[in-house]
C-alpha positions in Angstrom: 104.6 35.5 155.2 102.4 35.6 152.4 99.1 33.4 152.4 98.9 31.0 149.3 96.0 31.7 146.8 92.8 29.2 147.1 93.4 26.7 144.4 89.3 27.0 144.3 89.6 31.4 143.8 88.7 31.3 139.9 85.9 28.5 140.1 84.1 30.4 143.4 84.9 33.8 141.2 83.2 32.4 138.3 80.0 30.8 140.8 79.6 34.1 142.2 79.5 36.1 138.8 76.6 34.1 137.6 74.3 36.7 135.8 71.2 37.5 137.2 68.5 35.7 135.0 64.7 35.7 136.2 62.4 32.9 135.4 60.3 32.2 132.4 56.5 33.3 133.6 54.2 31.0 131.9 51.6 32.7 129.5 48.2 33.0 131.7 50.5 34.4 134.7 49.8 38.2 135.9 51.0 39.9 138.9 49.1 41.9 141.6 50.3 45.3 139.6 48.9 44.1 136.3 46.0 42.9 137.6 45.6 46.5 139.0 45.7 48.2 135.9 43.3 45.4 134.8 40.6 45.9 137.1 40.9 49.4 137.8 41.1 48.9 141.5 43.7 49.7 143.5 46.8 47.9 145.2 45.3 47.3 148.7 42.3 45.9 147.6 43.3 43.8 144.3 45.9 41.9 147.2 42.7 41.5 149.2 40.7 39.9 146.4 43.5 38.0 145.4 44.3 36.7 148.9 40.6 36.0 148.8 40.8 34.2 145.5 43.5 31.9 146.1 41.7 30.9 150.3 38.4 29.9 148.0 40.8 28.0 145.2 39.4 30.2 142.0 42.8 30.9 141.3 46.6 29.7 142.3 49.8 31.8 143.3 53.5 31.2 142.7 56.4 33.2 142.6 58.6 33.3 139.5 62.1 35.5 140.1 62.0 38.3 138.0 64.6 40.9 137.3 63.9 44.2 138.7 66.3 47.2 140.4 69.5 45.4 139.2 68.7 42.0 141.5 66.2 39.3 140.9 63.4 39.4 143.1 60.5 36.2 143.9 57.1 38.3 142.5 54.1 36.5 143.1 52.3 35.8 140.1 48.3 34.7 139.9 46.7 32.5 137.5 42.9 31.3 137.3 41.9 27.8 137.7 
């Protein structure tokens, strides 16, 4: 006996197809890489003065989703006060 199709297949199929679009990152926003270039300093320790940063509240993280490897990934982003 043959199983009758989902009267929900096409709207699910269309749900799921949804392309894979990243946030708008507000001007102001870098991430820990650009920062890096920025600086000069290298990965480990811009995240430590970052991490630093945002504990003493000189500047504010959030991710944004970005596209990146064919997914969308949360990147945190930094921004000064």
């Amino acid at each position: 006996m043959k199983a009758k199709p989902d009267p929900d297949l096409a709207a699910w199929c269309a749900a799921l197809a949804a392309p894979k679009v990243g946030d708008k990152v507000p001007p102001g926003w870098r991430t820990a890489r650009e920062l890096c270039a920025i600086l000069g300093k290298s990965d480990t320790r811009t995240y430590e003065l970052l991490r630093d940063a945002v504990e003493r509240g000189t500047c504010d993280r959030r991710d944004f989703r970005v596209p990146a490897a064919g997914t969308v990934r949360a990147v945190p982003h930094y921004k000064l006060k």
